[in-house]
C-alpha positions as CSV (number, residue, x, y, z in Angstrom):
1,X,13.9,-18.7,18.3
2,X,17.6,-19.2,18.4
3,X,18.2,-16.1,16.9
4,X,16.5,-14.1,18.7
5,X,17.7,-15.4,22.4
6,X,21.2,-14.7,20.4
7,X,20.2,-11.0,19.6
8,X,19.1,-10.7,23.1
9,X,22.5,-12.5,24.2
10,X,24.5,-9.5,22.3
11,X,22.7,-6.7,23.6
12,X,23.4,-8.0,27.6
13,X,26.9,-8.5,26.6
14,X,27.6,-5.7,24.8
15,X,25.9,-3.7,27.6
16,X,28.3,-4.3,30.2
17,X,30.8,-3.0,28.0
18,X,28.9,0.7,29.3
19,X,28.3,2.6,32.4
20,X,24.9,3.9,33.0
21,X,23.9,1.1,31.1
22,X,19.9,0.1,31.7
23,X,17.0,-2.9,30.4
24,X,13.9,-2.7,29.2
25,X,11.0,-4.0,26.9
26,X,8.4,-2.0,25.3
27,X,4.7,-2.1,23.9
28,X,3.7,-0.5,20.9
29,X,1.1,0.7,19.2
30,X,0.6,1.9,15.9
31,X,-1.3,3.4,12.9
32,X,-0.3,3.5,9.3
33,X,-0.7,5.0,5.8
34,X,0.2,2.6,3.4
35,X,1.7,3.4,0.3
36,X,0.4,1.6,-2.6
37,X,2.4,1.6,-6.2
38,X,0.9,1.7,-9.9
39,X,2.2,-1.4,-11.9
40,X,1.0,-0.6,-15.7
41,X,-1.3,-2.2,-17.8
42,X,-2.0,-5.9,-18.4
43,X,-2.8,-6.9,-21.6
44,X,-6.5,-8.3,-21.1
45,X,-8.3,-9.6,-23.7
46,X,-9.2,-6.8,-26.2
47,X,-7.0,-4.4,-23.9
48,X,-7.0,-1.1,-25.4
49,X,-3.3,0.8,-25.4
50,X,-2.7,3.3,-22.9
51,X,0.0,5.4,-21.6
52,X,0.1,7.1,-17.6
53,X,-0.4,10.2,-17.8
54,X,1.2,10.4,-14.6
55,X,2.8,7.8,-11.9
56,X,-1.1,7.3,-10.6
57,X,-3.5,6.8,-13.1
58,X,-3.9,5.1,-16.8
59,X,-7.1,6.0,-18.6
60,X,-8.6,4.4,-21.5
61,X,-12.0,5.5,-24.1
62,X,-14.2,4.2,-20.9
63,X,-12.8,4.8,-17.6
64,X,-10.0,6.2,-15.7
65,X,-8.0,3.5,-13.4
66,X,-6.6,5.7,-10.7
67,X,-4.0,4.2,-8.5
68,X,-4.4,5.9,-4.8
69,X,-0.6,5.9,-3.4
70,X,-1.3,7.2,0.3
71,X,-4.5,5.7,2.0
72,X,-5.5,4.5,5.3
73,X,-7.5,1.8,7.4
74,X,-9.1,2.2,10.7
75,X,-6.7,-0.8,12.4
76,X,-3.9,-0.9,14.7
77,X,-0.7,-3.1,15.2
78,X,0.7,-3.9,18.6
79,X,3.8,-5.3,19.0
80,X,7.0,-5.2,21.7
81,X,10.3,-4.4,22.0
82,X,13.3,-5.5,24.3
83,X,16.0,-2.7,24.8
84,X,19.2,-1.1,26.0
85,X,19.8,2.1,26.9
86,X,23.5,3.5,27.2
87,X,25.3,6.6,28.8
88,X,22.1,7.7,30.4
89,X,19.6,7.6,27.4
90,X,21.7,9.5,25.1
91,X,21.9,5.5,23.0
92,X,18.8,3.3,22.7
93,X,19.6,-0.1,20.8
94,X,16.0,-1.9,20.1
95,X,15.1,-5.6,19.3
96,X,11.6,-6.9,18.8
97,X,8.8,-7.6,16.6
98,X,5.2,-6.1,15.5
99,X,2.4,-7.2,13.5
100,X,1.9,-4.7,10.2
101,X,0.0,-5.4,6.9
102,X,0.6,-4.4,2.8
103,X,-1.7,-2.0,1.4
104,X,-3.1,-0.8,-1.9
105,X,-6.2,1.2,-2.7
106,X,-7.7,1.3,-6.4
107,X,-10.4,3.4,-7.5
108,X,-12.2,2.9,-11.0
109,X,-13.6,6.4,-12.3
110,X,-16.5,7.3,-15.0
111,X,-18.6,9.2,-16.6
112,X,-22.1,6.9,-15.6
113,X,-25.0,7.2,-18.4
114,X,-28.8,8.3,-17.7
115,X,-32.0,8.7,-20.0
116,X,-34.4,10.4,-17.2
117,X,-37.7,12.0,-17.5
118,X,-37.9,15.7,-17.0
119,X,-41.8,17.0,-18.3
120,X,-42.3,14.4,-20.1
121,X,-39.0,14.6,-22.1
122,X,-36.6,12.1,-21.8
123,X,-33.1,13.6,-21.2
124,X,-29.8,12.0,-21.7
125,X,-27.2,12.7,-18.8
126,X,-23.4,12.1,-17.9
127,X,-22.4,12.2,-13.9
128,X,-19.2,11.1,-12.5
129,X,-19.3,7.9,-10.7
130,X,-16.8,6.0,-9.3
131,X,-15.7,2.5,-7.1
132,X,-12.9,1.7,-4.8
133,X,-11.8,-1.2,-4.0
134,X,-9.3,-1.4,-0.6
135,X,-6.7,-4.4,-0.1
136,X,-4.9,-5.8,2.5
137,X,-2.3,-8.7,3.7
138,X,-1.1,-9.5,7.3
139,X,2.5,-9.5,7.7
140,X,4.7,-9.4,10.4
141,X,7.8,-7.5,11.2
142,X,11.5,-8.0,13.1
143,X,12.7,-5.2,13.4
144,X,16.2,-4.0,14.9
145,X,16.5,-0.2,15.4
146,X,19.2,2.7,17.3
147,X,17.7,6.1,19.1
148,X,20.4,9.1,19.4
149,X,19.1,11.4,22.0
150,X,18.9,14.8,20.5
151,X,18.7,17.0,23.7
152,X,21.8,17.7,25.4
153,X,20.2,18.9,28.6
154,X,19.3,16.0,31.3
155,X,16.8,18.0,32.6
156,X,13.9,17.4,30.9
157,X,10.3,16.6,30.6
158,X,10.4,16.1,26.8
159,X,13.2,13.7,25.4
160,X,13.4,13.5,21.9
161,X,15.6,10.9,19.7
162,X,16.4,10.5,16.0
163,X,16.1,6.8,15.1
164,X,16.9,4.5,12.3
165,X,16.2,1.1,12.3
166,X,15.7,-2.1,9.9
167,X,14.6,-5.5,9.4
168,X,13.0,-8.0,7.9
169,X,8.8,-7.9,6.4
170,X,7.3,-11.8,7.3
171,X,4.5,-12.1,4.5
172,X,1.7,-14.5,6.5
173,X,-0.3,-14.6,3.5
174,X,2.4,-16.7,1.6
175,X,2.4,-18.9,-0.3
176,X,2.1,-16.6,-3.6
177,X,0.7,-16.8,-6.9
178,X,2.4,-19.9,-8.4
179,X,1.5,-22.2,-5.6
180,X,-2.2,-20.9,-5.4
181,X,-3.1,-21.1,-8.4
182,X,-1.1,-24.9,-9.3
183,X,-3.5,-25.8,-6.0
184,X,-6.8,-24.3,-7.4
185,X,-7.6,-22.8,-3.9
186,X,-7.9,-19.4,-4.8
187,X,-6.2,-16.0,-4.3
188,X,-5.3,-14.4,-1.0
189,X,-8.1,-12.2,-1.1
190,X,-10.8,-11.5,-4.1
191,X,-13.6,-8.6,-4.3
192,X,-16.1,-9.0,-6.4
193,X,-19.1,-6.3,-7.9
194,X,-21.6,-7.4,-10.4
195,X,-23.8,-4.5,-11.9
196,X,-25.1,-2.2,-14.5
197,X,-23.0,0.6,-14.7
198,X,-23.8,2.3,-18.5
199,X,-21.4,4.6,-20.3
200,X,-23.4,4.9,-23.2
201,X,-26.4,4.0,-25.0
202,X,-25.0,0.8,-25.9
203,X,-21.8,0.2,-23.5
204,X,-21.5,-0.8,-20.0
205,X,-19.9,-1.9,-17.1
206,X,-21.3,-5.2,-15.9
207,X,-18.7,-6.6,-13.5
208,X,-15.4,-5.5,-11.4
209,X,-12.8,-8.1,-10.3
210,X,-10.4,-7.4,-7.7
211,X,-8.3,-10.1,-6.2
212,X,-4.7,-10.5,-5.1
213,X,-1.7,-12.2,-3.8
214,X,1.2,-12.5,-1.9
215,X,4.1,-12.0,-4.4
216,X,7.4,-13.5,-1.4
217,X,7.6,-14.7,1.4
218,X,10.1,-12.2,2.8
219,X,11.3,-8.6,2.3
220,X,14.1,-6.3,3.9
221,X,13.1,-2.7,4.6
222,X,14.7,0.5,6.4
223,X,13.1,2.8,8.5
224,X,14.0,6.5,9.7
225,X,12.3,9.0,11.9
226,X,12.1,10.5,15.6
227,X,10.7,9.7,18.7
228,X,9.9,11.8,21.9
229,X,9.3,10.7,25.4
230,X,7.0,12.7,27.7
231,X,7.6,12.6,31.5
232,X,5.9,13.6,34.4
233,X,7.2,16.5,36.7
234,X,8.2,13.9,39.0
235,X,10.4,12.4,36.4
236,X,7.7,9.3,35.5
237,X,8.0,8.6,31.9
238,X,4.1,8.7,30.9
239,X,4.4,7.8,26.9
240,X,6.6,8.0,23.8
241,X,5.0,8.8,20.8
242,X,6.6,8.2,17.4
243,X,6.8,8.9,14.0
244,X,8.5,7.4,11.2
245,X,8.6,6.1,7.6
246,X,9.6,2.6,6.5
247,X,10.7,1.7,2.6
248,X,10.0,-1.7,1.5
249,X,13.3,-3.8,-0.7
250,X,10.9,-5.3,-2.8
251,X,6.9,-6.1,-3.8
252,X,5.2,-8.5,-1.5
253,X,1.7,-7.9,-2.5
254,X,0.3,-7.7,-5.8
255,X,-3.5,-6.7,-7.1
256,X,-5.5,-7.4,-10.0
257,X,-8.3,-4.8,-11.2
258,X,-10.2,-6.7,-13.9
259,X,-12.9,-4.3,-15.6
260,X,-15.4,-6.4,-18.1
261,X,-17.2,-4.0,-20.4
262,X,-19.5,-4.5,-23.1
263,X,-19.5,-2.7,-26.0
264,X,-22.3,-3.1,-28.4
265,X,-21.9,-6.9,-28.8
266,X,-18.0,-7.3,-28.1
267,X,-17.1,-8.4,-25.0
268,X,-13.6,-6.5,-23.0
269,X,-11.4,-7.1,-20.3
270,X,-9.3,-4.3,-18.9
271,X,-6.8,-5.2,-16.6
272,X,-4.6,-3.3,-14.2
273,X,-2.5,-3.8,-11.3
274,X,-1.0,-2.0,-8.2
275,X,1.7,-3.6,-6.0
276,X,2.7,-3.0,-2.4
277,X,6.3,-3.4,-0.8
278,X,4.9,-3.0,2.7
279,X,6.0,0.9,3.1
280,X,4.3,3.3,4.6
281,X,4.5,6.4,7.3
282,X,3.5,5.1,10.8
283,X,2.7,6.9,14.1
284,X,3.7,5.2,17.2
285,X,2.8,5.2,20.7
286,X,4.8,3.3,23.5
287,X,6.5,3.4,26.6
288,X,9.6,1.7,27.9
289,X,9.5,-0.5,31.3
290,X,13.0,-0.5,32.8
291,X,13.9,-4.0,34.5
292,X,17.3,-3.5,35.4
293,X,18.4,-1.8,37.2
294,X,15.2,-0.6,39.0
295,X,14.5,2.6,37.2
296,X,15.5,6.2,38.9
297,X,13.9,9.4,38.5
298,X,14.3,12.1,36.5
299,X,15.5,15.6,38.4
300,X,14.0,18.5,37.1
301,X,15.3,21.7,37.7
């Protein structure tokens, strides 16, 4: 807390250093797509060798694990800002904090085996199956970030800045790995599917484990992107709307993707992992409420 009153401290004092200097705090609201990273192959027991073919997916002589970098949830973050903006918006220096989350997405891909009955003649047939398995841990983030207004003009109803920012990822899912498992209470998060799936005759899938944990406590990141205000004719700012992408230092989430196959009478584990540094590309919306002074209008010609 004492840091942040001293942030706060620094921008008051360094904004009297300006005319046309103003105050404000903002709430946001975002959306992201996460960007999830492939982590090789474990050795499981029985593994079975396998290069990538490419940065997303390793197959082996049963399946293909497929590593799904960009996905997406159906959840939003709020968070708020506090602010000051110099020269007449043309510099915005931003302090404040939102809540965000990791993100990886996993999908396990075969060819699913079938003896069915067509006239009385039983038919064997291959169809592509597949199961994904989604993951998630809550973070928070501080986040410190500078606007550059990109229109010259101070006439107008769109404002657009450039903006670069940074700050520091708050895993709340810690502790990690270590600690769970010396405490036998369990990972962060674990998805299980029991089932049938054959790939032959006499191989199948009978059970998919996904779990995961929290691999630090805390990660820096950098962000960069641009941000436009819309105003009214009346010179009302109505909304900002955002959109930037923000690069994780270091993995704070890390996922398991145990397969367990049997084959004839031998019994396999497969196991891969993805990892998550927090990254992703967000969209933003906001809007600033000035404090001090009491805010003026626009003019539009």
């Amino acid at each position: 807390m004492k840091k942040v009153f001293s942030v706060i401290f620094f921008f008051c004092l360094f904004g009297y250093c300006f005319t046309q200097t103003s105050y404000y705090f903002k709430p946001t609201l975002d959306n992201k797509i996460y960007i999830g990273n492939a982590d090789n192959l474990l050795g499981g027991l029985h593994a079975i060798e396998s290069s990538p073919d490419n940065n997303s997916f390793l197959e082996n002589q049963y399946f293909k694990a497929i590593n799904i970098k960009f996905s997406s949830r159906a959840c939003y973050n709020f968070g708020l800002y506090f602010g000051i903006s110099l020269k007449n918006k043309k510099h915005l220096i931003e302090f404040g904090f939102t809540q965000d989350a990791t993100g990886t997405q996993f999908k396990n891909q075969f060819m699913e085996y079938k003896v069915v009955s067509k006239n009385d003649t039983l038919i064997e047939q291959y169809s592509k199956n597949q199961l994904v398995f989604a993951s998630s841990l809550f973070t928070f983030r501080y986040h410190l970030q500078y606007g550059l207004r990109l229109n010259k003009s101070q006439n107008n109803r769109v404002v657009t800045y450039a903006i670069i920012g940074g700050g520091i990822i708050q895993n709340k899912s810690y502790p990690g790995q270590e600690e769970i498992e010396s405490s036998n209470i369990g990972p962060a998060y674990s998805q299980e599917f029991a089932g049938n799936f054959y790939l032959d005759e006499d191989t199948y899938i009978y059970k998919m484990d996904n779990y995961g944990f929290a691999t630090d406590k805390f990660s820096g990141y950098l962000n960069i992107g641009i941000s436009t205000d819309f105003y009214t004719k009346k010179g009302r700012q109505m909304f900002s709307a955002s959109l930037f992408y923000l690069q994780g230092f270091k993995p704070i989430e890390l996922s398991y993707h145990d397969t367990y196959i049997m084959d004839n009478t031998e019994n396999k584990l497969i196991s891969y992992r993805t990892t998550s540094n927090g990254s992703g590309i967000y969209f933003q919306i906001s809007r600033r409420f000035q404090f001090s002074p009491w805010p003026a209008r626009i003019k539009n010609s």
